[in-house]
PDB file of N, CA, C and O in Angstrom, chain B, residues numbered from 101:
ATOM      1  N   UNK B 101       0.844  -1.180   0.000  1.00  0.00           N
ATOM      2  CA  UNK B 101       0.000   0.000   0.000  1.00  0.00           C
ATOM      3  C   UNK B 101       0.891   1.246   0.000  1.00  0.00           C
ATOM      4  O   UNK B 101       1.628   1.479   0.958  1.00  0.00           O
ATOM      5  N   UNK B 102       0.817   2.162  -1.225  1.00  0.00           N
ATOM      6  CA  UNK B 102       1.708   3.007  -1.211  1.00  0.00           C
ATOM      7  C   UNK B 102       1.060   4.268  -0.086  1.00  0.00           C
ATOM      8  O   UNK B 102      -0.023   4.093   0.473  1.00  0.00           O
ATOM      9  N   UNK B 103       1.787   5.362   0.104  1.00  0.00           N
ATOM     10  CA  UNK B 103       1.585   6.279   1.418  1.00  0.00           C
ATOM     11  C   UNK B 103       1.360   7.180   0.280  1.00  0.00           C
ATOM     12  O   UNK B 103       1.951   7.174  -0.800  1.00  0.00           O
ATOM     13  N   UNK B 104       0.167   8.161   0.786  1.00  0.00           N
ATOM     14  CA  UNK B 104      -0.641   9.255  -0.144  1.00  0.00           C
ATOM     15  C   UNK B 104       0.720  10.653   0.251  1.00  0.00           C
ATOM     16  O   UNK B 104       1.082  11.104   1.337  1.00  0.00           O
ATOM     17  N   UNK B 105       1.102  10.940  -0.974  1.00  0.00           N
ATOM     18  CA  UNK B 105       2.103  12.376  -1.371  1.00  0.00           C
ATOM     19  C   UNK B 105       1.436  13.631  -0.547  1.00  0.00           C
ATOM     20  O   UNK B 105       0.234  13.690  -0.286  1.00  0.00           O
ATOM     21  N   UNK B 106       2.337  14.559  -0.204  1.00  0.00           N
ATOM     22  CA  UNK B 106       2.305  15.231   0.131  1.00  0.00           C
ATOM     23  C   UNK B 106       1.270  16.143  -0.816  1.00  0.00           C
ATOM     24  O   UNK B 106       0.262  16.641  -0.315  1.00  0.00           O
ATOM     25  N   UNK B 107       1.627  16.330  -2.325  1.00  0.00           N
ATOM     26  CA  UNK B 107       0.492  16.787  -3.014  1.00  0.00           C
ATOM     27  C   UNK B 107      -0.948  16.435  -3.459  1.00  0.00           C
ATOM     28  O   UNK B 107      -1.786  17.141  -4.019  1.00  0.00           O
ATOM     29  N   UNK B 108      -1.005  15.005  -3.009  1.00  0.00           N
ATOM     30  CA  UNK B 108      -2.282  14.840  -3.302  1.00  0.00           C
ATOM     31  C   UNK B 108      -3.229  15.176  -1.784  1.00  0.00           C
ATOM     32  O   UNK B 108      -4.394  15.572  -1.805  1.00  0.00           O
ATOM     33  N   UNK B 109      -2.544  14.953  -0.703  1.00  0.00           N
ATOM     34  CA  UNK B 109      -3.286  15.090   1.134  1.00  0.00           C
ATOM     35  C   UNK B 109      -3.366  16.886   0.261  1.00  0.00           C
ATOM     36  O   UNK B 109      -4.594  16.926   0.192  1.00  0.00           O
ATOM     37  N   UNK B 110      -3.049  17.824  -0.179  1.00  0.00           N
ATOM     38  CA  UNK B 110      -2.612  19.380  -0.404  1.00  0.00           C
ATOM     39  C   UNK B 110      -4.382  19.015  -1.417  1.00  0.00           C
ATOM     40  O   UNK B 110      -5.361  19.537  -0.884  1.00  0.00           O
ATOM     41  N   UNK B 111      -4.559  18.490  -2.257  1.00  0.00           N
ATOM     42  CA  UNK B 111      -5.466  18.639  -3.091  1.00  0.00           C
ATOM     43  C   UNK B 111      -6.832  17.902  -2.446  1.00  0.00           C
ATOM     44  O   UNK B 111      -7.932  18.306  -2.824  1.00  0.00           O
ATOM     45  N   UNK B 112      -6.744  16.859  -1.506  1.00  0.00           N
ATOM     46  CA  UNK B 112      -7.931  17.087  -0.994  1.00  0.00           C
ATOM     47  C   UNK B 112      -8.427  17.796   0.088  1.00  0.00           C
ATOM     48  O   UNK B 112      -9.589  17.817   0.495  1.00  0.00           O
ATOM     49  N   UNK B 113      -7.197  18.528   0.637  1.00  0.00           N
ATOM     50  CA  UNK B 113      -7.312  19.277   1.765  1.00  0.00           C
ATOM     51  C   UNK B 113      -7.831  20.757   1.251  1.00  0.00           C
ATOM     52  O   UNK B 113      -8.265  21.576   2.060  1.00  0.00           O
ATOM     53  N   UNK B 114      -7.741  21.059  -0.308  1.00  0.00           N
ATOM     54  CA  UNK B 114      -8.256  22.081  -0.957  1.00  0.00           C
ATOM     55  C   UNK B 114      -9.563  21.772  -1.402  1.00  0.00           C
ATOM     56  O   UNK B 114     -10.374  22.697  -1.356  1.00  0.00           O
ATOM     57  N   UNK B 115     -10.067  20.319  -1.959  1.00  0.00           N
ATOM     58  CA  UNK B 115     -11.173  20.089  -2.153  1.00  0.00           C
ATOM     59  C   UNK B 115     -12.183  19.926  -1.306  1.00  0.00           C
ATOM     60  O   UNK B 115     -13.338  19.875  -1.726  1.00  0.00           O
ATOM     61  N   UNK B 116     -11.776  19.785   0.478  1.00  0.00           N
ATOM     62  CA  UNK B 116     -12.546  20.112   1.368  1.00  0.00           C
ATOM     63  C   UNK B 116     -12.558  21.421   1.841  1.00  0.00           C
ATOM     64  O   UNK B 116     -13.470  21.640   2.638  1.00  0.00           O
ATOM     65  N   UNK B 117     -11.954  22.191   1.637  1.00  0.00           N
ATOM     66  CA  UNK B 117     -11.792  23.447   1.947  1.00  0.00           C
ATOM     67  C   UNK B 117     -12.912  24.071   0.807  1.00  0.00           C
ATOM     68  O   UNK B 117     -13.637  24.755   1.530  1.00  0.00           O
ATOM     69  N   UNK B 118     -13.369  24.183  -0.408  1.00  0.00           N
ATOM     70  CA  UNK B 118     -13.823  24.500  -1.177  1.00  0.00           C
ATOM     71  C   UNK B 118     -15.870  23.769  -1.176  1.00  0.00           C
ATOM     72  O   UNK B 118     -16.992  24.219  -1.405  1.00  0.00           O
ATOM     73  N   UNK B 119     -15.373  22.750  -0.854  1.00  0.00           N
ATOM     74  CA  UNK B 119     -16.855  22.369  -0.225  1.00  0.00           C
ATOM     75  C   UNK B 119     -17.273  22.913   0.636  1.00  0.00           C
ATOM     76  O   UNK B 119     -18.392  23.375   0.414  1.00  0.00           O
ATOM     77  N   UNK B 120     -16.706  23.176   2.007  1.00  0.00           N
ATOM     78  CA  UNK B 120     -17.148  23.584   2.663  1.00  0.00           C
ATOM     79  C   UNK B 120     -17.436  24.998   2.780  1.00  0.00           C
ATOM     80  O   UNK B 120     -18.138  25.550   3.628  1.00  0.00           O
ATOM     81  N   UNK B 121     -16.780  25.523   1.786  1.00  0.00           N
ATOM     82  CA  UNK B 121     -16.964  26.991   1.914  1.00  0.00           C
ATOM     83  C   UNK B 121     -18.447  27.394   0.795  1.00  0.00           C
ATOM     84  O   UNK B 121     -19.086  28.446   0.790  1.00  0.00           O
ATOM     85  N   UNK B 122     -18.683  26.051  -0.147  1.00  0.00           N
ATOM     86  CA  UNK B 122     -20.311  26.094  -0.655  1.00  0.00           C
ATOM     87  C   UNK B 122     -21.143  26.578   0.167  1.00  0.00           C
ATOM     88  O   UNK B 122     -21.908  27.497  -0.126  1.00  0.00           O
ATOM     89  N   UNK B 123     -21.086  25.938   1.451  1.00  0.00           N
ATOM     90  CA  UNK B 123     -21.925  25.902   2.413  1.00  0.00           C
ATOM     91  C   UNK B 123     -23.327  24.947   2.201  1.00  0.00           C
ATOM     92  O   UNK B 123     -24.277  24.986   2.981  1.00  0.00           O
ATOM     93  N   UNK B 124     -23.265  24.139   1.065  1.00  0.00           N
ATOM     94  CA  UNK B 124     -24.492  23.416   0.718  1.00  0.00           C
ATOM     95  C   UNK B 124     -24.095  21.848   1.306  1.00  0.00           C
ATOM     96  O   UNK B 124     -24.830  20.928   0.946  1.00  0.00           O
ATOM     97  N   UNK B 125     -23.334  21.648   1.899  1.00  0.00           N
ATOM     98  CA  UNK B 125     -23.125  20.262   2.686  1.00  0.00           C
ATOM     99  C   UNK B 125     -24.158  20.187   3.935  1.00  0.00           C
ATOM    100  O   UNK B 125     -24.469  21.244   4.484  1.00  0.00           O
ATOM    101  N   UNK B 126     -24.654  19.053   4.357  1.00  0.00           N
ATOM    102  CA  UNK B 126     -25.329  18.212   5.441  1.00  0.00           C
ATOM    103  C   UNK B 126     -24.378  18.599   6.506  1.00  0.00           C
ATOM    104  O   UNK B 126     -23.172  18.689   6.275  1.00  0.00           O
ATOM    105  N   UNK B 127     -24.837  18.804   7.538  1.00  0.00           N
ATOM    106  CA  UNK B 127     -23.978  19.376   8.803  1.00  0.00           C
ATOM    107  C   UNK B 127     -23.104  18.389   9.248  1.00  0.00           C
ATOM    108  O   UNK B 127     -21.938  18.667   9.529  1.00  0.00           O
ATOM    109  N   UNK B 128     -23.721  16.848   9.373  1.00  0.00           N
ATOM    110  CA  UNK B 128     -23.004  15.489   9.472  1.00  0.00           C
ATOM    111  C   UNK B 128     -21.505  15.635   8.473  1.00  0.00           C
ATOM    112  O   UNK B 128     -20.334  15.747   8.834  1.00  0.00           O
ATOM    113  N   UNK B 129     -22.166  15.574   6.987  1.00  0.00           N
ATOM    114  CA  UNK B 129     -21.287  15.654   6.266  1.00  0.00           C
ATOM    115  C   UNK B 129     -19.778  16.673   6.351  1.00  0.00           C
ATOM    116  O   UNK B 129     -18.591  16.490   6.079  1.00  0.00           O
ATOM    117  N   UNK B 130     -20.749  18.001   6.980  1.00  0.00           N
ATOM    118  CA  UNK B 130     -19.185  18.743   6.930  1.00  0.00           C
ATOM    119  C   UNK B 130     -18.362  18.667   8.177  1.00  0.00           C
ATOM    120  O   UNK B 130     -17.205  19.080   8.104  1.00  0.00           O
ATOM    121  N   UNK B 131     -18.720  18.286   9.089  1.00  0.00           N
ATOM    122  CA  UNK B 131     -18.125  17.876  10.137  1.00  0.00           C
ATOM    123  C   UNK B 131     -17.294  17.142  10.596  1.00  0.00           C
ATOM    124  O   UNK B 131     -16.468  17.165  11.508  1.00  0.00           O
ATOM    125  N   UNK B 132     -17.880  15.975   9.252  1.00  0.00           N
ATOM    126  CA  UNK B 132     -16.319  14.693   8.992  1.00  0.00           C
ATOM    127  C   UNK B 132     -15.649  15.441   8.000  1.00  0.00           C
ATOM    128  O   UNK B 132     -14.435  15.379   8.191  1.00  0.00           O
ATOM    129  N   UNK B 133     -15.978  16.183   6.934  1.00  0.00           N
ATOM    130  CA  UNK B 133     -14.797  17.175   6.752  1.00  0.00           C
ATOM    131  C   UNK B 133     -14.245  17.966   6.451  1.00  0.00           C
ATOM    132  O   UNK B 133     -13.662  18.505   5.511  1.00  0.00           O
ATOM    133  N   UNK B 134     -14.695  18.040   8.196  1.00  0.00           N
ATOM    134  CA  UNK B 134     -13.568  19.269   8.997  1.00  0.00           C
ATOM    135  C   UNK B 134     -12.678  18.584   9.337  1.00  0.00           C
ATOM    136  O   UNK B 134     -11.557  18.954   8.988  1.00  0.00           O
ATOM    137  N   UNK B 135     -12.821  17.062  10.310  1.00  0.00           N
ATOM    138  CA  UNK B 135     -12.288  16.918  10.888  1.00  0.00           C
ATOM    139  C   UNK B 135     -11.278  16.420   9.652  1.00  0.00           C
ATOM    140  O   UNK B 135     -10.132  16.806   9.884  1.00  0.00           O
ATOM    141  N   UNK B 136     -11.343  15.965   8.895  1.00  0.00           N
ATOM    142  CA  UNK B 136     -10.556  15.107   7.765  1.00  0.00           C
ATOM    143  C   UNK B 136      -9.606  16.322   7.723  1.00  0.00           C
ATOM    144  O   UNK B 136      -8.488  16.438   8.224  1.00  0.00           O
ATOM    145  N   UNK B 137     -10.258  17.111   7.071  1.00  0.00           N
ATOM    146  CA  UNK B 137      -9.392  18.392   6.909  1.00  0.00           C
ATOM    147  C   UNK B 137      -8.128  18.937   7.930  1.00  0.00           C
ATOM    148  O   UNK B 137      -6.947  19.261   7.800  1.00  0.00           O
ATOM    149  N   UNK B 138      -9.128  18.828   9.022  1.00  0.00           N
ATOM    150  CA  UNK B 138      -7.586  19.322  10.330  1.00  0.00           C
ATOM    151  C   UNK B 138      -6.721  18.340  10.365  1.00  0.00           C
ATOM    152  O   UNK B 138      -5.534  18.612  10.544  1.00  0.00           O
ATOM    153  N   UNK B 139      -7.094  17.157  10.220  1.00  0.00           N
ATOM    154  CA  UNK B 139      -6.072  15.884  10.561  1.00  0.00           C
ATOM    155  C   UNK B 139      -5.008  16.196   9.060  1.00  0.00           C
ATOM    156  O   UNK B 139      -3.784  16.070   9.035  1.00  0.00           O
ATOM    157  N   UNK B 140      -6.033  16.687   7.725  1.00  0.00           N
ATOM    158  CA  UNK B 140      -4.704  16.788   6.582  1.00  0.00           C
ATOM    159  C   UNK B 140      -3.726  18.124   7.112  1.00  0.00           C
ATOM    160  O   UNK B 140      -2.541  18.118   6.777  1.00  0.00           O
ATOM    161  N   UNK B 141      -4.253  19.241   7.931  1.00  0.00           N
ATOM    162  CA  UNK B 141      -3.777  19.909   8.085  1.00  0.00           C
ATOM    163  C   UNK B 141      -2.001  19.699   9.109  1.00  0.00           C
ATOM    164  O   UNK B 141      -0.873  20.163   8.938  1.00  0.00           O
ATOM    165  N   UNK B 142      -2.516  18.930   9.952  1.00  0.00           N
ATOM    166  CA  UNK B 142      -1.200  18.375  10.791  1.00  0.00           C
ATOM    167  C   UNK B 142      -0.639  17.663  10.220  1.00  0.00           C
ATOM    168  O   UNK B 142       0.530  17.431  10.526  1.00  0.00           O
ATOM    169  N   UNK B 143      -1.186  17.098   9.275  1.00  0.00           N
ATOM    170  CA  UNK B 143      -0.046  15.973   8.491  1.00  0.00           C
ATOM    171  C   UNK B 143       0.712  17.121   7.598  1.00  0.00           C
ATOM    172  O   UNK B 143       1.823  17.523   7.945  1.00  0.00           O
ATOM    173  N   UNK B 144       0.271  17.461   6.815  1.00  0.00           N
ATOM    174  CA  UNK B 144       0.796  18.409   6.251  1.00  0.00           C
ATOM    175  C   UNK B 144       1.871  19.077   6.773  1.00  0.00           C
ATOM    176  O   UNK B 144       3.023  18.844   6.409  1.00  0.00           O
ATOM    177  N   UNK B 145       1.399  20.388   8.105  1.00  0.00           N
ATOM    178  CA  UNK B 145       2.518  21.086   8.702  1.00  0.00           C
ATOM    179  C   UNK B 145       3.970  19.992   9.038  1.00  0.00           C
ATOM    180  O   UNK B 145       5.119  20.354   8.785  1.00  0.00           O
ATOM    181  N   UNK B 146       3.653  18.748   9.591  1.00  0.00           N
ATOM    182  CA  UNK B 146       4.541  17.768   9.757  1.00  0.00           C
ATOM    183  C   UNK B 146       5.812  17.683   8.574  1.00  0.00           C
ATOM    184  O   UNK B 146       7.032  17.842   8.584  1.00  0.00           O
ATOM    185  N   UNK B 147       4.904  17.383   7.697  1.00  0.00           N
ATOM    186  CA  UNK B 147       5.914  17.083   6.272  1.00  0.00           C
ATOM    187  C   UNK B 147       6.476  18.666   5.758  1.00  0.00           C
ATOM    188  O   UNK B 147       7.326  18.743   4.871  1.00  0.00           O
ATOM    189  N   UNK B 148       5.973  19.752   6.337  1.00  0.00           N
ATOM    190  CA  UNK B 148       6.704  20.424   5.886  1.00  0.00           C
ATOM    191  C   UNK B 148       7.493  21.397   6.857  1.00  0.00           C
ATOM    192  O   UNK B 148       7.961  22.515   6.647  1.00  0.00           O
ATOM    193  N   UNK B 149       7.486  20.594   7.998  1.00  0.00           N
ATOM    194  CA  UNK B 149       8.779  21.123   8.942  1.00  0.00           C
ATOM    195  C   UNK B 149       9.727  19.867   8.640  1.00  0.00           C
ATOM    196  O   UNK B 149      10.842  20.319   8.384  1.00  0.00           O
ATOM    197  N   UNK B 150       9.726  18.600   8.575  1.00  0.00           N
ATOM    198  CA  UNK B 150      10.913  17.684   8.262  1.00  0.00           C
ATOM    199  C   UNK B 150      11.066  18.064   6.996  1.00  0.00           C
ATOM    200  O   UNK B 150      11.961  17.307   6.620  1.00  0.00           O
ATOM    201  N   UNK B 151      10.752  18.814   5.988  1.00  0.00           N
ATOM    202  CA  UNK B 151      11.153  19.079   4.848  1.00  0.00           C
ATOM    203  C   UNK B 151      12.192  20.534   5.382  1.00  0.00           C
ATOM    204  O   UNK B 151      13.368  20.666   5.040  1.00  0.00           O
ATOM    205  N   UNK B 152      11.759  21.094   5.887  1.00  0.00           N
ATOM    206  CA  UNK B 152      12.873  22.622   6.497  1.00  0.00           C
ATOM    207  C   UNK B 152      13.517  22.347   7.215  1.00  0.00           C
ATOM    208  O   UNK B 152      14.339  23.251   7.362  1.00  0.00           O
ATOM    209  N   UNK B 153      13.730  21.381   7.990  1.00  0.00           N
ATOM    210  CA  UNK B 153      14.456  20.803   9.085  1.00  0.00           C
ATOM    211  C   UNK B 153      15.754  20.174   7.883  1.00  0.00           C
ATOM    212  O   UNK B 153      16.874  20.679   7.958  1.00  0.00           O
ATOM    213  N   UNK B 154      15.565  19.415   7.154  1.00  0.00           N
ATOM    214  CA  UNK B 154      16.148  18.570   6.242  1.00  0.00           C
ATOM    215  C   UNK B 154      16.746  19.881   5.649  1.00  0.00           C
ATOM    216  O   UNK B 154      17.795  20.172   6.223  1.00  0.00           O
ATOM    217  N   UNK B 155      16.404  20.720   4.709  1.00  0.00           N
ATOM    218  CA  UNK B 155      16.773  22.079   4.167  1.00  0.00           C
ATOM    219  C   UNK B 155      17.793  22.962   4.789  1.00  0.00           C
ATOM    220  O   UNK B 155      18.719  23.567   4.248  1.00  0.00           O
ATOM    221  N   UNK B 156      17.296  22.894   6.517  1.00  0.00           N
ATOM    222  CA  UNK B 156      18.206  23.997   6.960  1.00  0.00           C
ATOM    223  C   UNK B 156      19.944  22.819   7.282  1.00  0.00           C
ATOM    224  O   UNK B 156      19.896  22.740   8.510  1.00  0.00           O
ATOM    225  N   UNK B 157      20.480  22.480   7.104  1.00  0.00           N
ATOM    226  CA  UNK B 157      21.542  21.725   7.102  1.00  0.00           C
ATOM    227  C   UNK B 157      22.210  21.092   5.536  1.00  0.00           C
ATOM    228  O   UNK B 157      21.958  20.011   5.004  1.00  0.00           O
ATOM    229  N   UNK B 158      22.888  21.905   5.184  1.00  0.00           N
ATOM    230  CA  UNK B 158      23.754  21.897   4.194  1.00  0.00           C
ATOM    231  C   UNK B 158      24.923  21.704   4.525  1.00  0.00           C
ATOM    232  O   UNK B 158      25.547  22.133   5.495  1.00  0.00           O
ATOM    233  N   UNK B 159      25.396  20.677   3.240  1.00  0.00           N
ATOM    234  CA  UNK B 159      26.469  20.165   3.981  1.00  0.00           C
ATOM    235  C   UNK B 159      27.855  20.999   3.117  1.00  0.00           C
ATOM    236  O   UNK B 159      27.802  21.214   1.906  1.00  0.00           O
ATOM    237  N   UNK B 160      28.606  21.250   3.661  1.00  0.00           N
ATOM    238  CA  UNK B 160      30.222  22.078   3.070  1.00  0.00           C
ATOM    239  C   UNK B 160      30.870  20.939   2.486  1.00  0.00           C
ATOM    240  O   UNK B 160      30.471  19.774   2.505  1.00  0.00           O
ATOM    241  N   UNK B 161      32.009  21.446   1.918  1.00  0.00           N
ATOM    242  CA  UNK B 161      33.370  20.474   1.445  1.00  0.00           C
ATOM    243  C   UNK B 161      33.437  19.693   2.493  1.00  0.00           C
ATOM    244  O   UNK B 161      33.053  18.530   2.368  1.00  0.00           O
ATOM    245  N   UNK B 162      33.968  20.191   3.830  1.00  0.00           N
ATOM    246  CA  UNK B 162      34.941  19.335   4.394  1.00  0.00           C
ATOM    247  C   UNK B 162      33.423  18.708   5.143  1.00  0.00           C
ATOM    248  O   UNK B 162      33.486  18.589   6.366  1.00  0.00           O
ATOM    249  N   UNK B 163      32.683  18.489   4.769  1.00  0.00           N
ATOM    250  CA  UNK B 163      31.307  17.866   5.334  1.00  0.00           C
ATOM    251  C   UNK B 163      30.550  18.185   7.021  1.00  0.00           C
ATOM    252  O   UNK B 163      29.832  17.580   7.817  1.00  0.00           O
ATOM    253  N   UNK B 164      31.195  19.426   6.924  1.00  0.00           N
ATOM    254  CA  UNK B 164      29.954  20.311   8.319  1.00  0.00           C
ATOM    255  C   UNK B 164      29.281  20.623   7.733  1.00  0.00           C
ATOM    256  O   UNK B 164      29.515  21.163   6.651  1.00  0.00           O
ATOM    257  N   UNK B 165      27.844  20.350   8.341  1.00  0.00           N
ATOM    258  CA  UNK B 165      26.961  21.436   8.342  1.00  0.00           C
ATOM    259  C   UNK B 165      26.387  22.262   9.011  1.00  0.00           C
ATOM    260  O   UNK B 165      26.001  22.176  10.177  1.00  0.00           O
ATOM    261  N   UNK B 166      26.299  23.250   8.158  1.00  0.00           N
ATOM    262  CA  UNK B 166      25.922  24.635   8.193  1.00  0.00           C
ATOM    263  C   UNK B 166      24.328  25.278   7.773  1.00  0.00           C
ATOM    264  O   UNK B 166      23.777  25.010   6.706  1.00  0.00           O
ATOM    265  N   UNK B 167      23.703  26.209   8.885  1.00  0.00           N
ATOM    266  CA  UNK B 167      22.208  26.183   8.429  1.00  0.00           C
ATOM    267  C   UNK B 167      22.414  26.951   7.077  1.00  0.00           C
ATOM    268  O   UNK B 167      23.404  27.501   6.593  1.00  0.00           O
ATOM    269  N   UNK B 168      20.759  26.746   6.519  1.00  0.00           N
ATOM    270  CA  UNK B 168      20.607  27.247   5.242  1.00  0.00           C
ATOM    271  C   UNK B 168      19.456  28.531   5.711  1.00  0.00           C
ATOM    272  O   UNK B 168      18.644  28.785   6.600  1.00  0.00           O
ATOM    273  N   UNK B 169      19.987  29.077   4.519  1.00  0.00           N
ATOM    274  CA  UNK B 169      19.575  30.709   5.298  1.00  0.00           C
ATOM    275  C   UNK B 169      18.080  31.029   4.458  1.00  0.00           C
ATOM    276  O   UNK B 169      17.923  31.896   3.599  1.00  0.00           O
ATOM    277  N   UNK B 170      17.094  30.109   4.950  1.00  0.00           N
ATOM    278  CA  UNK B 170      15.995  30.608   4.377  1.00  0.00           C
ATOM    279  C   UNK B 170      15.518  31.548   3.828  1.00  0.00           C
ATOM    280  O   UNK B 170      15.040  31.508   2.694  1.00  0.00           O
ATOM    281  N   UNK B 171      15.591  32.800   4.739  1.00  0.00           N
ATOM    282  CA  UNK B 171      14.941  34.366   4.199  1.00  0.00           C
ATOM    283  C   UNK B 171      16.181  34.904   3.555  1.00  0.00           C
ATOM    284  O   UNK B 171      15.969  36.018   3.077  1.00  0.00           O
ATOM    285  N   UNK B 172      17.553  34.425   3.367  1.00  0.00           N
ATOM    286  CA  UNK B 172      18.283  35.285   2.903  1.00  0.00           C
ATOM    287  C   UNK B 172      19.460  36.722   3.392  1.00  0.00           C
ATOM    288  O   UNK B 172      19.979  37.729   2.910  1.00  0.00           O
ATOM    289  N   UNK B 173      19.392  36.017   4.534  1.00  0.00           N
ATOM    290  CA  UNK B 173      19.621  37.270   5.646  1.00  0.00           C
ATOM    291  C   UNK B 173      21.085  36.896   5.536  1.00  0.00           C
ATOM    292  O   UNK B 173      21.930  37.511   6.187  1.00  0.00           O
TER     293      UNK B 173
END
């Protein structure tokens, strides 16, 4: 069983976001998802702090690493 991508949890977490903002869903209905939704939401933030976490450590020649300077500063 392969594990659902980071972009597809992003596209149904937009396709519940967009339903629900119809406002023509069953109260039952939007409620499971919401909750679907918040749970994509933590998965999400997850994968994209081990993705910046992973980012901020670049590695040099002599193989230290050194953070990566996100904003550029």
């Amino acid at each position: 069983m392969s594990e659902t991508t980071f972009e597809e949890k992003l596209n149904t977490l937009e396709k519940i976001v967009a339903q629900l903002e119809q406002g023509e869903v069953p109260l039952g209905t939007a409620m499971e998802s919401f909750t679907d939704g918040t749970k994509l939401v933590k998965e999400l933030q997850a994968e994209l702090q081990s993705a910046e976490q992973n980012l901020t450590k670049m590695v040099q020649d002599d193989g230290s690493e050194v953070p990566f300077d996100v904003e550029g500063k």
